[in-house]
N, CA and C of each residue as an Amber inpcrd file, in Angstrom:
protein
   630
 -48.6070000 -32.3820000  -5.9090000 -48.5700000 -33.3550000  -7.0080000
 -48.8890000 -32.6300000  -8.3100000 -48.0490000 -32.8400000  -9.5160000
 -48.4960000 -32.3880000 -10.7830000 -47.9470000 -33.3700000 -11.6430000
 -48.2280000 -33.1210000 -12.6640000 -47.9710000 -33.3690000 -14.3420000
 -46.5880000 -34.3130000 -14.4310000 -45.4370000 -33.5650000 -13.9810000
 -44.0310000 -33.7270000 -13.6020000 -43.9200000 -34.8070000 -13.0880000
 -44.6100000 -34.8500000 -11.6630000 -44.1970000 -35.6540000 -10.6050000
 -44.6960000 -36.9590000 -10.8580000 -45.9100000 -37.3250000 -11.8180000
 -46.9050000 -38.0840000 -12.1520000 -45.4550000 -39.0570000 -13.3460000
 -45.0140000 -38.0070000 -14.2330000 -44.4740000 -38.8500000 -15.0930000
 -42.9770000 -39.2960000 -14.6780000 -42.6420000 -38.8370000 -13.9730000
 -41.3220000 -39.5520000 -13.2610000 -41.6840000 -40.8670000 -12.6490000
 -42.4700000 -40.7630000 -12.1070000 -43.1300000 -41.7920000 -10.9170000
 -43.3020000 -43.2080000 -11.9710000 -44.0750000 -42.4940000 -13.0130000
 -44.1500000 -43.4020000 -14.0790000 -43.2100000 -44.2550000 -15.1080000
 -42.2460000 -42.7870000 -14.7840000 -40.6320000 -43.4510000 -16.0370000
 -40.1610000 -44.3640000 -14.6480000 -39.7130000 -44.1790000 -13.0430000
 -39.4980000 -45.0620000 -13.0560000 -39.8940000 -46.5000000 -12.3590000
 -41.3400000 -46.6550000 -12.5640000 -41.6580000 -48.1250000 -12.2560000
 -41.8790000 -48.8060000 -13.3670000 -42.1460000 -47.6830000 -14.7470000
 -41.9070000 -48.5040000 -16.3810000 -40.4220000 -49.5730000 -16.0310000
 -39.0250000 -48.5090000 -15.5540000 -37.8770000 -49.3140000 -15.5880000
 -38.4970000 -50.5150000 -14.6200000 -38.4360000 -50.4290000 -13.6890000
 -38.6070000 -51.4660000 -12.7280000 -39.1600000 -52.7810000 -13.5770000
 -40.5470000 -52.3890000 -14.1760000 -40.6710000 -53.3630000 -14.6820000
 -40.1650000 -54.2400000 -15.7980000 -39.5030000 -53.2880000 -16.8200000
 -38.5230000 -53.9010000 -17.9050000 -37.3610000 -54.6910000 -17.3160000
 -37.1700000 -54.2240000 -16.2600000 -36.1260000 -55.6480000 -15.4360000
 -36.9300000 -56.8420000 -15.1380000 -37.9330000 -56.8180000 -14.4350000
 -38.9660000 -57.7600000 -14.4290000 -38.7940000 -58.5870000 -15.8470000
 -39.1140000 -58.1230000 -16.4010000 -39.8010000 -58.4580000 -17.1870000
 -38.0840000 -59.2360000 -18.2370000 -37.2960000 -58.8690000 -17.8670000
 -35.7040000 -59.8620000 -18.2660000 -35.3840000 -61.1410000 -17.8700000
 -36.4800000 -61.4630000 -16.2800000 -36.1580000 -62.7080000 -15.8070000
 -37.2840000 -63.6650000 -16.0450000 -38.4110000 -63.1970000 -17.0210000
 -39.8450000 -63.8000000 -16.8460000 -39.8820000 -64.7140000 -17.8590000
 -40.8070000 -65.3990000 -18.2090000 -41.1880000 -66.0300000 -19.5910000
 -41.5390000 -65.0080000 -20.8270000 -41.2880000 -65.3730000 -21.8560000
 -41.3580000 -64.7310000 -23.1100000 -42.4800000 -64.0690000 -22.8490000
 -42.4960000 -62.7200000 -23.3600000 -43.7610000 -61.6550000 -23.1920000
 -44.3000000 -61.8460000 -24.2630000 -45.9280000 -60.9690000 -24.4670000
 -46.5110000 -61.1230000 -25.6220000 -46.8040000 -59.3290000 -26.1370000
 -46.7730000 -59.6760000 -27.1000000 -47.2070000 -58.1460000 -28.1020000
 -48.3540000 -58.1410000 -28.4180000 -49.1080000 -56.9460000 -28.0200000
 -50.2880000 -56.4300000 -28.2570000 -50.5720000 -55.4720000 -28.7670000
 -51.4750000 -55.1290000 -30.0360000 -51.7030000 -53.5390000 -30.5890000
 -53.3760000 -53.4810000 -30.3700000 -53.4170000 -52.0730000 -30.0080000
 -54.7050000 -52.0920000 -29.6370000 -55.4040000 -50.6540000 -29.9530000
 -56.7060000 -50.8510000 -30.9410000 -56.7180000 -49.3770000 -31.3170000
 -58.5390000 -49.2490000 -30.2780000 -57.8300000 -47.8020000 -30.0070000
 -59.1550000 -47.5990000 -28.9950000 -59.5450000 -45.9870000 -29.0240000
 -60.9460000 -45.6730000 -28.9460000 -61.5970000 -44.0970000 -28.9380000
 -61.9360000 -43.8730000 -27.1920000 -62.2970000 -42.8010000 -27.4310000
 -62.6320000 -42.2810000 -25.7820000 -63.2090000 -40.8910000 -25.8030000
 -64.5440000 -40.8140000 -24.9290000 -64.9300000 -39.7430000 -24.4210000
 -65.2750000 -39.1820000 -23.3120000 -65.1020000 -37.6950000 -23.0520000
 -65.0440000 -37.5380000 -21.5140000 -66.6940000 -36.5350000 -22.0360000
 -67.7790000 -36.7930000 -21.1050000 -68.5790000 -35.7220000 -21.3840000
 -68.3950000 -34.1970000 -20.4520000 -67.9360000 -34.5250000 -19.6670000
 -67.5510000 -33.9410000 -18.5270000 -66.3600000 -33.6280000 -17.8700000
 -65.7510000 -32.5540000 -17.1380000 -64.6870000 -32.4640000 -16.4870000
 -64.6350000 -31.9710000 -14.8850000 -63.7400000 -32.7810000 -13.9160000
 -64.1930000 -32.3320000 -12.5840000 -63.0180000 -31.4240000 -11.7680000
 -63.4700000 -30.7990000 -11.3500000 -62.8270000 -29.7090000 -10.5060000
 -62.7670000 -30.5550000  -8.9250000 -62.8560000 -32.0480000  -8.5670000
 -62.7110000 -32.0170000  -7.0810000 -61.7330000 -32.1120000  -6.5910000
 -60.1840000 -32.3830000  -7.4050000 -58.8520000 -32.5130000  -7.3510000
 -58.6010000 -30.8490000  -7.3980000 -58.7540000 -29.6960000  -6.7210000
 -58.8990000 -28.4770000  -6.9710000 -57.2150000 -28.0810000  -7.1100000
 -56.5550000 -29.1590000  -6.5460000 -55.1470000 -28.2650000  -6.9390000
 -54.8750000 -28.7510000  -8.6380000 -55.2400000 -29.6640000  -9.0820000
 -55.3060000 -29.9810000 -10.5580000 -56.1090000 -29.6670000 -11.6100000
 -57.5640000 -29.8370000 -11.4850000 -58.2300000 -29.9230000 -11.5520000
 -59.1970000 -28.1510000 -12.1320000 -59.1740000 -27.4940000 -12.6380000
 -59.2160000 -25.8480000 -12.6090000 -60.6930000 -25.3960000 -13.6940000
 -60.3490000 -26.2280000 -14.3870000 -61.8440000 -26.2150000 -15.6530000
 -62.7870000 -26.9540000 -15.7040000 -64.0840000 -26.3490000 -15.4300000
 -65.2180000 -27.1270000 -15.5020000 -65.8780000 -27.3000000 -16.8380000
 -66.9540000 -28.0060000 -16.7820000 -67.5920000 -28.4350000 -17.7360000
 -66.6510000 -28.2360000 -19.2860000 -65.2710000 -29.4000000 -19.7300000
 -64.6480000 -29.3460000 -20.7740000 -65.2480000 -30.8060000 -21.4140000
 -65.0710000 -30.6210000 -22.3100000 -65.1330000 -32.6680000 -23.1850000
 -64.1900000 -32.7860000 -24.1880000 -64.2140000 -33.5930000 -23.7840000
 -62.4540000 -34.2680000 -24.5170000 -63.0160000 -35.2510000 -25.7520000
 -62.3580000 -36.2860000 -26.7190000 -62.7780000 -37.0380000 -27.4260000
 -61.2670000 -37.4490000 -28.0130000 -60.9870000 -38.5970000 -28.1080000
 -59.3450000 -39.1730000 -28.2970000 -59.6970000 -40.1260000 -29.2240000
 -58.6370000 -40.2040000 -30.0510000 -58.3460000 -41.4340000 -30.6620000
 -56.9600000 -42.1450000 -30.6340000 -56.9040000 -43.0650000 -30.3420000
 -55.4120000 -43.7830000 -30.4110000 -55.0010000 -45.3580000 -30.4950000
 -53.5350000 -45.6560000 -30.8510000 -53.3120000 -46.7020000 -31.1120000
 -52.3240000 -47.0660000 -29.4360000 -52.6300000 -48.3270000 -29.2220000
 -51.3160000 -48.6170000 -28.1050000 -50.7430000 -50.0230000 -28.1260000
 -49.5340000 -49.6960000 -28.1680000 -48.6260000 -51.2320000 -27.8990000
 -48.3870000 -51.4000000 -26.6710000 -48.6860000 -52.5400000 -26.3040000
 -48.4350000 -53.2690000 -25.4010000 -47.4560000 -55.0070000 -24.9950000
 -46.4390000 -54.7220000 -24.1810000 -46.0680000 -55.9340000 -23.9690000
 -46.0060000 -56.5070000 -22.7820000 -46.2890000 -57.7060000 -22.4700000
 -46.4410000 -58.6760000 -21.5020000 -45.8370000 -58.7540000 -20.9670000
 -44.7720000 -58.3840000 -19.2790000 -43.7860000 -59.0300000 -18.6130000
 -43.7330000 -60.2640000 -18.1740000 -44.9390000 -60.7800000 -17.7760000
 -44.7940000 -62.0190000 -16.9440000 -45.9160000 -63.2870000 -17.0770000
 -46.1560000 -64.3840000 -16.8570000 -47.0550000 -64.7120000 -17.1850000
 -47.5180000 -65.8890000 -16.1200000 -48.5240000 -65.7980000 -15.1540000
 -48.7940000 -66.4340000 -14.0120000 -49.9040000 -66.4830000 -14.1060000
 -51.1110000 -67.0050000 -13.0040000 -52.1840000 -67.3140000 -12.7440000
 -53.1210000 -66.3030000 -12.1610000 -52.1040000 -65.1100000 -11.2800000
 -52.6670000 -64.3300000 -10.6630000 -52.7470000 -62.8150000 -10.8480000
 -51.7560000 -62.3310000 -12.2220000 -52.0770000 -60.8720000 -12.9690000
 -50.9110000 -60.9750000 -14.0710000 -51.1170000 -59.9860000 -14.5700000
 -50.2340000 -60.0500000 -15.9370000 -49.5620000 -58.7170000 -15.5340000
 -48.0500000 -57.8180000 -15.9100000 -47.9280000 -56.6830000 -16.5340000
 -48.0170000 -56.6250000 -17.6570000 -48.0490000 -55.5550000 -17.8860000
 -47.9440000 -55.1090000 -18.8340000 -46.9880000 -53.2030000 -19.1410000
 -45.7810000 -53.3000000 -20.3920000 -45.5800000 -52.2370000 -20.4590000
 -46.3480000 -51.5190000 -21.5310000 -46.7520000 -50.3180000 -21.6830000
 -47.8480000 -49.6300000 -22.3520000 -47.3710000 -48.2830000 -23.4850000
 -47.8140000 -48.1110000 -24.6680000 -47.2950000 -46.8050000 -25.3390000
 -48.3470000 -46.4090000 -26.1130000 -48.9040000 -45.4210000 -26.0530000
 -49.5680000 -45.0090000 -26.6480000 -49.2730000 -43.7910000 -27.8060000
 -50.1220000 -43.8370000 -28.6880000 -49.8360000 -42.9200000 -30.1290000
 -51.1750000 -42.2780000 -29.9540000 -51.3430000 -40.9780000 -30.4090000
 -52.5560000 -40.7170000 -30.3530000 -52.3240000 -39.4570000 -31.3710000
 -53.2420000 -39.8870000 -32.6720000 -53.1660000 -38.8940000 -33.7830000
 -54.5500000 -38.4250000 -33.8940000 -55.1790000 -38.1820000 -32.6310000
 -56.3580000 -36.9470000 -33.1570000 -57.0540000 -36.8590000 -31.5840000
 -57.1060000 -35.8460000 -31.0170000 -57.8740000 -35.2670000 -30.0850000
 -58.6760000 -33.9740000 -30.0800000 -59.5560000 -34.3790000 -29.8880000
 -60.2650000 -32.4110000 -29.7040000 -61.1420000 -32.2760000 -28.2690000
 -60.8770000 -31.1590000 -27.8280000 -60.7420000 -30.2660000 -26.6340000
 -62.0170000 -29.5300000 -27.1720000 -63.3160000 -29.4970000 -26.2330000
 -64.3600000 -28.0120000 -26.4880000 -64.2350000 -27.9380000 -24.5530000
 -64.2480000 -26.2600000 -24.6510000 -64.1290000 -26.2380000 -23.0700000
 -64.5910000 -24.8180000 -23.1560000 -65.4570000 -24.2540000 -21.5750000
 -65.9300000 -22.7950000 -21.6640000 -64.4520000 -21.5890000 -21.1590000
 -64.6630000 -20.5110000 -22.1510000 -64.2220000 -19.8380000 -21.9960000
 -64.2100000 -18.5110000 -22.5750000 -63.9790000 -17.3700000 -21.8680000
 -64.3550000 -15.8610000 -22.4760000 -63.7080000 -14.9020000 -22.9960000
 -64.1030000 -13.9610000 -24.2210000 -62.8880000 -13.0610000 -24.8160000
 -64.1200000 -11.6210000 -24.5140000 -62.7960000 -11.0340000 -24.9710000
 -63.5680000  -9.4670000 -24.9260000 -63.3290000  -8.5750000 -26.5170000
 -64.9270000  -8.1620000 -26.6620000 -65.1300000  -7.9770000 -27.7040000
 -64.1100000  -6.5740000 -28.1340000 -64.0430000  -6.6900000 -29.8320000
 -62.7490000  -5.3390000 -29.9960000 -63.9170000  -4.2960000 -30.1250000
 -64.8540000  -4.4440000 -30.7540000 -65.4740000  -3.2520000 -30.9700000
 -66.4500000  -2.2460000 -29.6990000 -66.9790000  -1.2150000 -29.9490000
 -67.9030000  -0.6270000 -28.8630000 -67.0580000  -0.5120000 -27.4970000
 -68.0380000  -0.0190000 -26.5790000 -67.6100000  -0.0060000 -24.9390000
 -67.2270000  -1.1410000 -24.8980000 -66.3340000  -1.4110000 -23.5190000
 -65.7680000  -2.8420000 -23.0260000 -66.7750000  -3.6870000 -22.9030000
 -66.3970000  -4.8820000 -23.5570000 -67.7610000  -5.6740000 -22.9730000
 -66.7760000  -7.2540000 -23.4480000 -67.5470000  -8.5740000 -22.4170000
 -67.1980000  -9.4200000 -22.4450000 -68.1720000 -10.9210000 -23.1000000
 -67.6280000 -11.5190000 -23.5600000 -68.8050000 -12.4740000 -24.0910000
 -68.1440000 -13.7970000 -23.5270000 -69.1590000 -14.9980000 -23.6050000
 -68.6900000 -16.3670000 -23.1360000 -68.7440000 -17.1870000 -24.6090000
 -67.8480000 -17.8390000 -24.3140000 -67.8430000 -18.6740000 -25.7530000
 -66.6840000 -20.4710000 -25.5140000 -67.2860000 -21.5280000 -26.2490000
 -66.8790000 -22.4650000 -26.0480000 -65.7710000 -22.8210000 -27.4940000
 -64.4980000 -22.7550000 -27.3480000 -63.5510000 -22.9070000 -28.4950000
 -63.4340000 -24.4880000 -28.3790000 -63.7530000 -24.9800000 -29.6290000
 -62.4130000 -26.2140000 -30.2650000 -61.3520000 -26.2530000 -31.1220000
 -60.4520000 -27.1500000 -29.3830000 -59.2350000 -27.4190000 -30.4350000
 -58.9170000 -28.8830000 -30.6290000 -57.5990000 -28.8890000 -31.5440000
 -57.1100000 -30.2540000 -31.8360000 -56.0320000 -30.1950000 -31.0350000
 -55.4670000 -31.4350000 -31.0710000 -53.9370000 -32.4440000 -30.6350000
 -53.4000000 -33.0560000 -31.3970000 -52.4940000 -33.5530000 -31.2440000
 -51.9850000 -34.7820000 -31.6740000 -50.7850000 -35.3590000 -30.3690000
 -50.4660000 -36.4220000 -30.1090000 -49.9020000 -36.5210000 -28.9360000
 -48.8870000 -38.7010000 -28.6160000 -48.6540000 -38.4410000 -27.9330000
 -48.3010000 -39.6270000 -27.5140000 -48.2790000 -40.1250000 -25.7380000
 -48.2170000 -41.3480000 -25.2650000 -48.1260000 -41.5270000 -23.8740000
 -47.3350000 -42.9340000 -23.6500000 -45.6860000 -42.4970000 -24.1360000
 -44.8610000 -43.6840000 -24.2230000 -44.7320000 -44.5950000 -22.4910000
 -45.1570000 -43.4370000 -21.6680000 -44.7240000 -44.1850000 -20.1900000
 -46.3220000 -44.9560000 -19.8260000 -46.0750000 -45.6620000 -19.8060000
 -47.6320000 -46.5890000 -19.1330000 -47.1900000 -47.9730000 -18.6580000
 -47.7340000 -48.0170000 -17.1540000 -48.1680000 -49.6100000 -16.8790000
 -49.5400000 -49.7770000 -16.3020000 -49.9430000 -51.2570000 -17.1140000
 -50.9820000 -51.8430000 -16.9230000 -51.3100000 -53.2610000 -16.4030000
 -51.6290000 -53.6520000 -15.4140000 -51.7090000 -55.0280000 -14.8710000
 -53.3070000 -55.2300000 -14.5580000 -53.2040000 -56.9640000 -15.6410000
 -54.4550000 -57.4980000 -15.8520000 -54.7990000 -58.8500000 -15.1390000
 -55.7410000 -58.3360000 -14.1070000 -56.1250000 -59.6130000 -13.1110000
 -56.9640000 -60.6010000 -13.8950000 -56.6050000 -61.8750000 -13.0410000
 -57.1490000 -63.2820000 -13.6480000 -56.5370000 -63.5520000 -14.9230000
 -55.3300000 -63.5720000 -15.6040000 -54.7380000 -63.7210000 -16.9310000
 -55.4570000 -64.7540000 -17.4670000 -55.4230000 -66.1580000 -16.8350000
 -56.1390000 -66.8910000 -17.6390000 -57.3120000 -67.1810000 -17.7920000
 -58.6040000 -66.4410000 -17.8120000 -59.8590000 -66.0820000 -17.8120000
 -60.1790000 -65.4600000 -19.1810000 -61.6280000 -65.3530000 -19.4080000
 -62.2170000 -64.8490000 -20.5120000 -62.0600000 -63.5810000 -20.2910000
 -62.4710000 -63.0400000 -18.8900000 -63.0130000 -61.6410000 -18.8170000
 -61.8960000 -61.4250000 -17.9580000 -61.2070000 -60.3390000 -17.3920000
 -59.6940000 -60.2190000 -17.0480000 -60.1770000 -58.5510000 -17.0830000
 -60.4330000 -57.9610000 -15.4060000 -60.1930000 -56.7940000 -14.6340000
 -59.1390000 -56.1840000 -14.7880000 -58.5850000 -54.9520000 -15.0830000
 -57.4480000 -54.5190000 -15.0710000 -57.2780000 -53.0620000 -14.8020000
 -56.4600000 -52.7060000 -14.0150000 -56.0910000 -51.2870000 -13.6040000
 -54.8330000 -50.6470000 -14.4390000 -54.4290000 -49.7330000 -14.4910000
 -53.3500000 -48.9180000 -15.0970000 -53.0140000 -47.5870000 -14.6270000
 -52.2540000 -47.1240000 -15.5120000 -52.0370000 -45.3380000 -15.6880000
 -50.4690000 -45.0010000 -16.8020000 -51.0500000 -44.3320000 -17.2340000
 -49.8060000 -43.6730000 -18.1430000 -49.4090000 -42.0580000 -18.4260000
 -48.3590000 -41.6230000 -18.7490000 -48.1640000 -40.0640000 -18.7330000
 -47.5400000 -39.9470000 -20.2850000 -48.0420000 -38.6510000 -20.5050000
 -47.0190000 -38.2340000 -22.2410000 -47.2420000 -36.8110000 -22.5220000
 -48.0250000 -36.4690000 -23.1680000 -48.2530000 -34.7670000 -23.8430000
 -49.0010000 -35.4480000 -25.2570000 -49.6790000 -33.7380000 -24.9850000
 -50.5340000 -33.5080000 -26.0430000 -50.2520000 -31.8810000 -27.0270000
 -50.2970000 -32.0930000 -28.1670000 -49.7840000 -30.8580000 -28.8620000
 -50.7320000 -30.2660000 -29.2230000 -51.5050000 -29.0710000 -28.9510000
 -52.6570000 -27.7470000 -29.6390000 -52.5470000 -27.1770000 -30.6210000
 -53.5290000 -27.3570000 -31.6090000 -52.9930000 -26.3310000 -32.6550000
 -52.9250000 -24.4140000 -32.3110000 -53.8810000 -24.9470000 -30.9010000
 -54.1830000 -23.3830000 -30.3750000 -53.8770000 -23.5450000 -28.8450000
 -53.5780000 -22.1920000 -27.9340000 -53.1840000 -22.4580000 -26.2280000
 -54.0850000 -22.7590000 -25.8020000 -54.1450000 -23.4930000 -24.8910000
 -55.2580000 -23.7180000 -24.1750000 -54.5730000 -23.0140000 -22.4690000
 -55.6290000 -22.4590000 -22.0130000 -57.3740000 -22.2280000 -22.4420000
 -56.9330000 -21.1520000 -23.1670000 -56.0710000 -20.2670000 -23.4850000
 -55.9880000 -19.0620000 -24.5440000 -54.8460000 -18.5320000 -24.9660000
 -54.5460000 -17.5400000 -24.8330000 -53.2240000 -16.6100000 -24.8600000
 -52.3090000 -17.0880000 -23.8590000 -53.1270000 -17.0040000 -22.5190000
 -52.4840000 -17.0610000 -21.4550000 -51.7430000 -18.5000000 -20.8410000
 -52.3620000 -19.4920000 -21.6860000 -51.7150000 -20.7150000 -21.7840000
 -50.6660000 -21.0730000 -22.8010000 -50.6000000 -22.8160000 -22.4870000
 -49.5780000 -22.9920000 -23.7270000 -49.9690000 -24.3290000 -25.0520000
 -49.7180000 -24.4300000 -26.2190000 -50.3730000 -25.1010000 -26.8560000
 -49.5260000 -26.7690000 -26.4750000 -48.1520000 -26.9970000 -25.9260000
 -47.4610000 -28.2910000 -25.3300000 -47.8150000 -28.1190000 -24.0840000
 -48.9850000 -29.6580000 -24.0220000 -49.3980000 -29.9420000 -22.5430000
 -49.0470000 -31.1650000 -21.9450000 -48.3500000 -31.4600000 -20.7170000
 -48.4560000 -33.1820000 -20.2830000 -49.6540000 -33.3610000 -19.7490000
 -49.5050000 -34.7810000 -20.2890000 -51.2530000 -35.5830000 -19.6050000
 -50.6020000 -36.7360000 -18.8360000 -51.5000000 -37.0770000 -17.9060000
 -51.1930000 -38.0630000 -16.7090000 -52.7010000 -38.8330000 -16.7130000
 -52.9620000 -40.4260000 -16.9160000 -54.0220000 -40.3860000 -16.2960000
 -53.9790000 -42.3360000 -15.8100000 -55.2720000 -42.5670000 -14.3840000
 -55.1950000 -43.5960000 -13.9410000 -56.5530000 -43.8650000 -14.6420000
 -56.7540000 -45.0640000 -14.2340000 -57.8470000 -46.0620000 -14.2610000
 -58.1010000 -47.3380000 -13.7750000 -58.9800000 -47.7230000 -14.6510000
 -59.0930000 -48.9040000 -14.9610000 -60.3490000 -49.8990000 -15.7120000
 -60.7950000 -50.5880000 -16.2100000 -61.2330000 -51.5470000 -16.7780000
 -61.8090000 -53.2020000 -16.7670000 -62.3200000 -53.4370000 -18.0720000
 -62.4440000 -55.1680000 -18.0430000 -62.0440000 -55.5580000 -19.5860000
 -61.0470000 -56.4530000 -19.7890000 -61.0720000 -56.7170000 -21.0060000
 -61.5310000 -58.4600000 -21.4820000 -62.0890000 -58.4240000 -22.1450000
 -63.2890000 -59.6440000 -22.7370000 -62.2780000 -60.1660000 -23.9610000
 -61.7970000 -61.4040000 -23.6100000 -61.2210000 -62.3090000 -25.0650000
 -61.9400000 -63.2470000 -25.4400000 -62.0780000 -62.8550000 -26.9930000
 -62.6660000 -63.5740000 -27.5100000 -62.0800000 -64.8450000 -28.6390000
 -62.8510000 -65.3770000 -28.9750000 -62.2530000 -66.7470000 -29.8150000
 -60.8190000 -67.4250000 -28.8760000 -60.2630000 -67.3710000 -30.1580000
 -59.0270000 -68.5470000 -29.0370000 -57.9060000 -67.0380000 -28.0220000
 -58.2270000 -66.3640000 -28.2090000 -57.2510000 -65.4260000 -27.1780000
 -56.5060000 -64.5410000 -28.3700000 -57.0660000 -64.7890000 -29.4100000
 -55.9450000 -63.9180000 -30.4230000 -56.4800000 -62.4460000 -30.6510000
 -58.0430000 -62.1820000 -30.0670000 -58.4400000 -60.9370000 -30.3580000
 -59.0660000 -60.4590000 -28.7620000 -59.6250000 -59.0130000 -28.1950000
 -60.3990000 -58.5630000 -27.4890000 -60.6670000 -57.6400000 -27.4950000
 -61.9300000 -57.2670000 -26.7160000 -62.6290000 -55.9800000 -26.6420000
 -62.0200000 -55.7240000 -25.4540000 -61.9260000 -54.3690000 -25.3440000
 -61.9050000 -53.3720000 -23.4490000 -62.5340000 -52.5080000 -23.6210000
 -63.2910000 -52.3000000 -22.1940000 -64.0630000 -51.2190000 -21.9760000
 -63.6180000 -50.7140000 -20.4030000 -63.3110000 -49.6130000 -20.8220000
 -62.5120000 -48.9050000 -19.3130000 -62.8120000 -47.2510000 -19.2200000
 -62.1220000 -47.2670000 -17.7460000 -62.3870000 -45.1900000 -17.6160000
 -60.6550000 -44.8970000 -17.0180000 -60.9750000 -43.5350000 -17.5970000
 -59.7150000 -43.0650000 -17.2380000 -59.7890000 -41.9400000 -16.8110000
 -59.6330000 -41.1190000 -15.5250000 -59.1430000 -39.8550000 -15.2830000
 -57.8580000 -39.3100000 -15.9270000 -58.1150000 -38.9350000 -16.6580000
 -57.0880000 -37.7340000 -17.3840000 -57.1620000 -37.1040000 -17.5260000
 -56.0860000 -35.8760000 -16.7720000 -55.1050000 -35.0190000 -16.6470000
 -54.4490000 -34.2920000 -17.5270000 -55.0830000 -33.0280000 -18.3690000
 -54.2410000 -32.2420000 -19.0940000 -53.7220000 -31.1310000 -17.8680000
 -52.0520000 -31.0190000 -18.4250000 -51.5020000 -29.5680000 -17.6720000
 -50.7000000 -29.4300000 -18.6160000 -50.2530000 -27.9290000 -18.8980000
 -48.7160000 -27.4940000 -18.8130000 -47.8120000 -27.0190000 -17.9870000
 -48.0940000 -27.5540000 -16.7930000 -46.9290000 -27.8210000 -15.5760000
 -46.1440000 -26.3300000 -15.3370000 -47.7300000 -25.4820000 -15.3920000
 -47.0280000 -23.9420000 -14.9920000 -46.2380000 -23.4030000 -15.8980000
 -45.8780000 -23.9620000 -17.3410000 -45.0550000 -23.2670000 -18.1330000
 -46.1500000 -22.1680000 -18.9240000 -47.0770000 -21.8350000 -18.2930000
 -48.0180000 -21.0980000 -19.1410000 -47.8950000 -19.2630000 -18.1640000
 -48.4170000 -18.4230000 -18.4890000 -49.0090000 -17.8320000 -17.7140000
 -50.4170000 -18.4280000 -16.5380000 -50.8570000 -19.1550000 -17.5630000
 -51.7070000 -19.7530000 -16.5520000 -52.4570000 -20.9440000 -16.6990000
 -52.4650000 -22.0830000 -15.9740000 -52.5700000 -23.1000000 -15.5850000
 -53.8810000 -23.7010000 -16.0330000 -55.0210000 -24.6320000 -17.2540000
 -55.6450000 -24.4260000 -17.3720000 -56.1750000 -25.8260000 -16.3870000
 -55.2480000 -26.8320000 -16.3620000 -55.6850000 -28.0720000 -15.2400000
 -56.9100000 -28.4470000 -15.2740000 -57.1780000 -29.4450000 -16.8250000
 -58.1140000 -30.1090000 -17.0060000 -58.1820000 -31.2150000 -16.8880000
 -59.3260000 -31.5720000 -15.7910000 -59.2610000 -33.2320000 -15.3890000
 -60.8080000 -33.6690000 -15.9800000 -60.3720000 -34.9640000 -17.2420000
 -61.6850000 -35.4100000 -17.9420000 -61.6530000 -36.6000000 -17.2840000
 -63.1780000 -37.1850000 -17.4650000 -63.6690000 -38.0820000 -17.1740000
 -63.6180000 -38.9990000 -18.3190000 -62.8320000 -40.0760000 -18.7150000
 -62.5720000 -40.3660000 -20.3370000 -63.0740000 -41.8190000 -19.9380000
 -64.3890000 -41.7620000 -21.2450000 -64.5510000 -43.4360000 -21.3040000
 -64.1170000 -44.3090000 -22.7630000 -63.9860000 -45.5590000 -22.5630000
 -63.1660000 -45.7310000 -23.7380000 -63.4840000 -47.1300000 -23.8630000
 -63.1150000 -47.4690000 -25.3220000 -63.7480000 -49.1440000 -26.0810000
 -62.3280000 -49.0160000 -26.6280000 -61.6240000 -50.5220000 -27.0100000
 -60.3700000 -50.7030000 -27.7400000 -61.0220000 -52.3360000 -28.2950000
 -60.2330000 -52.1060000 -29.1290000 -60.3290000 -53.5340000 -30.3260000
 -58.8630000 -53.7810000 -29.9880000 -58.1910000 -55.2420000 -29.2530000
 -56.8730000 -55.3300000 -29.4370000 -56.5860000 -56.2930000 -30.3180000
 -55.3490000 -57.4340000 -31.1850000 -54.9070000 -57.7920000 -31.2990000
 -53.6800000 -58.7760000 -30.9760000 -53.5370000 -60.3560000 -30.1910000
 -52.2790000 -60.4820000 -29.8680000 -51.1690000 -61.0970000 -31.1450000
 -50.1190000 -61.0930000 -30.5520000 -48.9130000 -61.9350000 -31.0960000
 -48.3120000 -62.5010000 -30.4390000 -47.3440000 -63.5190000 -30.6240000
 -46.0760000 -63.6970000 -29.5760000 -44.9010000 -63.4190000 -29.8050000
């Protein structure tokens, strides 16, 4: 399983559901701006999974629309924009001057990125508080390679979860608070593979329409 296989899987049950979503009741539009931090990164997915102790920190906007509308979950199709990420993660260079010698050092970088493939389905629709699981795939752009030379600065990200989202007043606004395993790779187009899996927690302020 990688990066690749994650976002196919994803492009096509997105289609699946945009057919769904042709025979249903009128969907609803949602924008939703939300932050996220991972303090941590885990190595127990070891074929993915390659860098320890990294932290991530995201910011982004996501649209969302409604396929269906019943008693017992909602879809939802998902896109995310994401105009600012930074990456601190351990890693070592070797000094130019004197005998060979090596030092450890923690670099930050930036992103900027998007995650147009996402679905999300929200249990109990007509409730205040409304459980919900997901996952979405896209890329993230470096101003620098990650983890160095030997990587590449265009990475795909893949990640699952899930959540609770809380509506408030008449249904026109809500809070979410959710986690997400996400998945940075560059899918082997690097010399070498840096396969960072964060632990990402996250708050969103949404907005509806119809």
């Amino acid at each position: 399983m990688n990066a690749k296989f994650i976002l196919v899987a994803l492009l096509i049950m997105t289609g699946s559901v945009s057919l769904l979503g042709q025979t249903e009741n009128s969907g609803k539009n949602e924008l939703t701006v939300w932050g996220g931090f991972s303090p941590d990164s885990s190595t127990a997915i070891t074929a993915l999974g390659r860098t320890p102790d990294a932290r991530l920190g995201i910011v982004g906007f996501r649209y969302s629309r409604r396929f269906n509308n019943n008693n017992t979950f909602n879809l939802k199709y998902t896109a995310d924009v994401i105009p600012a990420a930074i990456l601190n993660y351990p890693d070592g260079e070797i000094l130019p001057t004197g005998p060979l010698s090596f030092r450890r050092v923690r670099p930050t970088i930036y992103a900027f990125g998007a995650a147009p493939l996402g679905l999300q389905m929200n249990f109990r629709p007509s409730k205040k508080i409304q459980p919900f699981i997901g996952g979405s795939g896209g890329l993230l752009y470096f101003n620098n390679r990650v983890p160095n030379y030997v990587g590449t600065r265009f990475n795909f990200t893949a990640d699952i979860g899930g959540g609770v989202e809380f509506r408030l007043g008449e249904e026109k606004r809500a809070i979410t608070v959710g986690y997400k395993y996400y998945h940075i790779s560059n899918a082997g187009r690097g010399i070498e593979n840096a396969g960072i899996d964060n632990n990402l927690f996250y708050i969103g302020y949404t907005f509806f329409s119809n």
